[in-house]
Every structure is written in structure tokens, then in C-alpha cells.
N, C-alpha and C positions, 0 to 999 in steps of 0.2 A: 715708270708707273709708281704712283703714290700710297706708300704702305698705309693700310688701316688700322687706326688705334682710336682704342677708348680711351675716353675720359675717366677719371676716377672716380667719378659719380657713376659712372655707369660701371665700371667695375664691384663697385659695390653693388648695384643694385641684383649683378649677374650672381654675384657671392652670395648674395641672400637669397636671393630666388631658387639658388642650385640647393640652399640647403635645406631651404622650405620643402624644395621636391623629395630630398633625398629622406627627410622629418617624416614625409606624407606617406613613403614608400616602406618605410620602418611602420608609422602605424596600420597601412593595409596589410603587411606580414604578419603582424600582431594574430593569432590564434584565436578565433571566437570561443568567448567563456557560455559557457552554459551551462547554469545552476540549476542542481538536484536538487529537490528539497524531502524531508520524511519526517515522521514523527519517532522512530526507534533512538532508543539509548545506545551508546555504545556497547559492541554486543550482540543487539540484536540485528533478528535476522534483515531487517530492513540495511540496516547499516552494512552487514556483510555482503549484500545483493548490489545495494548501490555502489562501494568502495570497488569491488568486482566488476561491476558493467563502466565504470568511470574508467578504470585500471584500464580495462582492453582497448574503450574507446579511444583514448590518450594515446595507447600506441597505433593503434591504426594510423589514426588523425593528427599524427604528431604534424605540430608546426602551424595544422590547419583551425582544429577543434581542442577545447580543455573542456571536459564537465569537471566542475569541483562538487563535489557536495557537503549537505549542511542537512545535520540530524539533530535529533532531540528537537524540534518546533522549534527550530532557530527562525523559519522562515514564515513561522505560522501554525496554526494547526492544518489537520486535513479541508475541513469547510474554506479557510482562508487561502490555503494553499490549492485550493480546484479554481477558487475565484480571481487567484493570480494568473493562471494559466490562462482562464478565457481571456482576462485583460491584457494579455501578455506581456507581465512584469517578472516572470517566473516563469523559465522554459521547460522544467520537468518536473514531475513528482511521482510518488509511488502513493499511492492512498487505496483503502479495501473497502471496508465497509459504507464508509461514507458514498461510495458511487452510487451505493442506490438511492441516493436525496438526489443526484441527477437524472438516471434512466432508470423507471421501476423495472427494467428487466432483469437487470445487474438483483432485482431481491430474489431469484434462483438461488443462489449461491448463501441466500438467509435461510434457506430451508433447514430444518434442523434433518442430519444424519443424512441429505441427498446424495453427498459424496463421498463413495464407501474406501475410494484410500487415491492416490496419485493416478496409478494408471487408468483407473477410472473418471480423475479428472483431466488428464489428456484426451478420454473420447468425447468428453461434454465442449473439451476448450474447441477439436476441429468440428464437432458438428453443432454443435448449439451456439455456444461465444462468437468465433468468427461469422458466421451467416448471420445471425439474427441480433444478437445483442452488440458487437461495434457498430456496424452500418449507424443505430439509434445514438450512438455516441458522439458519432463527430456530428450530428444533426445538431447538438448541443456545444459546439466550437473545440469538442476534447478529440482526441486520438490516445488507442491505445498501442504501444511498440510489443508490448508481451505482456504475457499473462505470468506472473510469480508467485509467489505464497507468502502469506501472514501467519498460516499454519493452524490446525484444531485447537480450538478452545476450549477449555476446563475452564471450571467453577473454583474462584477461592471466597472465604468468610472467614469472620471471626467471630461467628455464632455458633457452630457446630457442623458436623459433618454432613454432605449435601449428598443422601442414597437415593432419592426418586422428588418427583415434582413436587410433593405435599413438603420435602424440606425447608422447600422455598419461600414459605409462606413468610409475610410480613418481612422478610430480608431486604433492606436498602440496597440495592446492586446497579452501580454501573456498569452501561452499556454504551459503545459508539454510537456516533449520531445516521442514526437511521432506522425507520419508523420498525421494521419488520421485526427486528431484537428487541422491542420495546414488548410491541404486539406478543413475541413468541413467551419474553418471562411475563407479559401481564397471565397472559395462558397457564403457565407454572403456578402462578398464585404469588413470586415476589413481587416487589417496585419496584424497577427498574427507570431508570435515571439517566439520560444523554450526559454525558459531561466529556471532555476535553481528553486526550491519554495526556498530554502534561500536568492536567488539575487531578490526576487521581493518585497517585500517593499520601497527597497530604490531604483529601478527602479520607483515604484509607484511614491515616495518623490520627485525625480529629475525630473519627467516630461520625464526621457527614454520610460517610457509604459504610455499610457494613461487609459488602464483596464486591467481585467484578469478575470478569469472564474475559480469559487471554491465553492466547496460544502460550507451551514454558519459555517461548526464548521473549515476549515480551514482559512476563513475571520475572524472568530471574534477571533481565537486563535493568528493568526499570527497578529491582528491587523491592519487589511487592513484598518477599518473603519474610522482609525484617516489619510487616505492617499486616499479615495476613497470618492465621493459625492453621488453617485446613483447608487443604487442598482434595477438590473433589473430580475424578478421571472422568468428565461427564462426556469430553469429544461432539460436543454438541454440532457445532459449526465449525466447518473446513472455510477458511476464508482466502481465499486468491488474493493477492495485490497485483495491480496493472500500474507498470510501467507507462506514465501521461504525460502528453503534451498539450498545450494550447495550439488548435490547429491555426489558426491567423497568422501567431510567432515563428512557428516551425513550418509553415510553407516557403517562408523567405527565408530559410536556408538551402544550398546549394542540392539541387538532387542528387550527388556524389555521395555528400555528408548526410542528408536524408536515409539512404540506402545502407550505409557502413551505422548507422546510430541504431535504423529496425532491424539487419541482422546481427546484430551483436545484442541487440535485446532479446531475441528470441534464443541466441546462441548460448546465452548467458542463463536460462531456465535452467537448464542441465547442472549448474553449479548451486541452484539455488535449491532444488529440490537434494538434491546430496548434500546441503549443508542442514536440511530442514530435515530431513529423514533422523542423520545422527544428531541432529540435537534433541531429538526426542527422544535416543534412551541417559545419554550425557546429563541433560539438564533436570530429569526428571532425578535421575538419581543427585544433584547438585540442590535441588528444592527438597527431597529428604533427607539427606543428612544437614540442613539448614532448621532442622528443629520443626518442618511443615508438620499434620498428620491426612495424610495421604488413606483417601480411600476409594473403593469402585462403585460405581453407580449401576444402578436397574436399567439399563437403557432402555428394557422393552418400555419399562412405564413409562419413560420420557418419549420412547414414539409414538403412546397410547394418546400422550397428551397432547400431541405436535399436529395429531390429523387436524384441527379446526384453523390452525395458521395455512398448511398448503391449500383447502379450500378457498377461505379468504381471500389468498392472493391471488389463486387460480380464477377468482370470481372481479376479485376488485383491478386486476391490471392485465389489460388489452396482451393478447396474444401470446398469454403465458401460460397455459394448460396444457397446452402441445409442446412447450418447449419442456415442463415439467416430466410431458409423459415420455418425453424422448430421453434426458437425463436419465431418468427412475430406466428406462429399456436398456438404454450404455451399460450400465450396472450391472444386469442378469447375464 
């Protein structure tokens, strides 16, 4: 019987082919990247929540999943960064405020003083958030994995110190982009200004804004305090951040890695609210000995002045008065 042998053309051609396979099988082991993106400085709490939920994901996922992420508006701001998502050029972000330019239900959470501390806003996120306000979400191509925090906002200026609404007056104050904080400081009597959080330091610097309104860990991260004189404890607005995806992008990953991504987001709240909790007496005492002057605000007068925004909204956006009176009922 006559032995079978290749030619050395076909020997090569077997060599090459083996390595092309062996090439292809290297890059389908290769670990899908999925990039976070946020707008926090190093520091803050966006940063701590993301490095955190990446951390666990990685080791779950090892081999299969990497999320890296990329802070400070490396990727965008929040408006550019929602619009990546839908286009899916961008698999994840944390963004707050901004969600109410997508779903006006998301402006609940604009309410000034709705949400009286954490465990109160765990009874809004399982009965209001989950049933009523995601559903409306992915209607608009986004999903949410969990609900996190950007934490209570205070008032800083470099005009003088901010004790009740009539403070406000004629004050330049940046606001996130989203109409209800516009609405609530046009109500106070300031001007309030959408602008960028990366454009607001050096708005601070130059005298363009004369305050702005941010929970302490994105003051003391982004370094307001070297651009700001007084800080006002006004706790206006408890603001959520949701952990987002572009629903298009993230269906076409695996339902395995789908499941191991939403419980680890959810799992992951737990860390973030303990990081948010103690930064709030750490950082407030780190923004006073920074030379701030620190003082307390009237809240009653600020809630005196807030009733014409919850009407507003309660009147101007479909199916939001019942969710309002259920919120305000969690609370008692």
C-alpha cells in the first residue's frame, strides 16, 4: 500500500491554516471589554461605585468580561454619554440628573426634600422606581442595572451665605442639565444655568457662575473649595445615579454575563451607600477646615417655596401625582 504524502506546498498551506485557527481561537478567548464611563473626579463617589462594581465584575467574569472604566468626562459628558448608549458605542454609564431629559418620570427624584434619608429611598426604589419609572426607560433604548447614589446637594457661592430662598436672588448658579433644577432655582429667585460638571470649575474661576449645587464628595473631588467661599447645608436634592446600559448593545451579550453584570449591580448598592453615608461627615469636615464658611439653612422656607414645582410637575408630566403621593406616603 502506498504511503500518503504532502507536497510542501500543501504543507505550508496546513501550517498556515493551523495557525490562522489557532490566531482565531486566541482572539475568541480574548474577554469582552465593556467600558464604564462617568463624569466624577477621582474620589468621588462615582469613581468609588464604578472601580467597585468593575472590581467584582472582573472577578466573577474573569477570562470572560473586563469593564474598565473612564472618569472625569473622558468619554463624554452625561447628555453624550446617554447618547452613546442608545447608539451603542458605549456599553455602560452611571449618570443622575440628566435622566430626566429622557423619562420625565425620573424628575420625582427633582423634587426638592421628597427623599427624607436612605432607607426611605429604598422604599421609593422597590415600589415606585422598579414598577413605574424603568418599564418607561428601556421604551427609550436605556436599562437600568441599579439604582446608586450622587448623594444630597448643598449650595456653594461666592456671594455670601445661602440661609433661605430670598438668598438666592440674582446669584449665577449652576445647575445639571435637566429642566426641573432650573424650574425649582428659577422658584428660589436665583439663575440657574445648565452647564457641563467638567465646565464648572473654571466657570467658578472666572466669575461666569457665581455657585452651583453638588452633593460634598463631588465638591471636594472636583475641587470647588479652592473656587467657592461658602458653603450652604441646604440638602435640597437627594439625587440617585443609575447604573445604564444601551439596551441594543447589551442584549447581545451572553445571558450568563447579562445576569452576573445585574446582580453584581444591585449587590454592589450596599457598598455605595456605606461609602456615601461616611462621606458625609469626613468630607464636610475636609470642606471646613479648607477655609469654606459653612452654614444652615431655614429648610422650612425652602419647602414653603418648593410647593409650586411639585404641582407643576404633578400637573405638567402624565402619571406623576400618584407616584409623587406614594413617595411622600413611603416617608410617614
Amino acid at each position: 500500500m502506498k504511503a500518503f504524502t504532502f507536497s510542501a506546498a500543501t504543507r505550508r498551506s496546513l501550517i498556515v491554516a493551523s495557525a490562522a485557527m489557532a490566531l482565531h481561537g486566541a482572539v475568541l478567548a480574548q474577554p469582552i471589554e465593556l467600558k464604564l464611563g462617568h463624569v466624577g473626579e477621582p474620589g468621588s463617589l462615582f469613581q468609588l461605585s464604578a472601580d467597585e462594581y468593575a472590581k467584582r465584575v472582573n472577578a466573577k467574569l474573569a477570562g470572560k468580561v473586563k469593564v474598565v472604566t473612564y472618569g472625569s468626562s473622558q468619554l463624554g459628558g452625561d447628555k453624550e454619554m446617554i447618547q452613546k448608549l442608545k447608539l451603542g458605542t458605549l456599553d455602560m454609564a452611571i449618570p443622575s440628573t440628566v435622566m430626566t431629559s429622557e423619562v420625565d418620570l425620573f424628575g420625582i427624584f427633582e423634587m426638592p426634600y421628597i427623599v427624607k434619608d436612605r432607607a426611605h429611598m429604598a422604599r421609593i426604589e422597590k415600589e415606585v422606581f422598579w414598577p413605574s419609572i424603568a418599564p418607561e426607560t428601556e421604551k427609550k433604548g436605556l436599562k437600568v442595572l441599579a439604582v446608586w447614589e450622587n448623594g444630597y446637594r448643598h449650595i456653594t457661592n461666592n456671594k455670601k451665605p445661602v440661609k433661605g430662598p430670598d438668598d438666592l436672588k440674582g446669584i449665577k448658579l449652576r445647575v445639571p442639565e435637566g429642566k426641573w433644577r432650573v424650574k425649582m432655582f428659577q422658584n428660589y429667585g436665583a439663575n440657574p444655568s445648565p452647564m457641563k460638571f467638567s465646565e464648572l470649575f473654571t466657570a467658578l474661576q472666572t466669575g461666569v457662575m457665581d455657585g452651583q449645587e453638588n452633593p460634598f464628595t463631588q465638591i471636594y473631588s472636583a475641587k470647588l473649595q479652592e473656587v467657592q467661599k461658602f458653603l450652604s447645608l441646604s440638602g435640597h436634592v437627594y439625587t440617585p445615579a443609575y447604573l445604564t446600559v444601551g439596551s441594543r448593545r447589551y442584549g447581545n451579550l451572553p445571558a450568563d454575563v447579562r445576569k452576573v453584570l445585574e446582580d453584581t449591580a444591585r449587590e454592589t448598592q450596599a457598598y455605595v451607600y456605606g461609602e456615601a453615608s461616611k462621606a458625609e461627615t469626613d468630607l464636610l469636615a475636609k470642606l471646613k477646615q479648607s477655609g469654606m464658611q459653612v452654614n444652615e439653612v431655614d429648610k422650612d422656607a425652602f419647602i414653603s417655596a418648593s410647593k409650586s414645582i411639585y404641582e407643576e410637575f404633578g400637573k405638567e408630566v402624565a402619571g406623576a401625582k400618584p407616584l409623587i403621593d406614594k413617595a411622600v406616603a413611603l416617608g410617614k
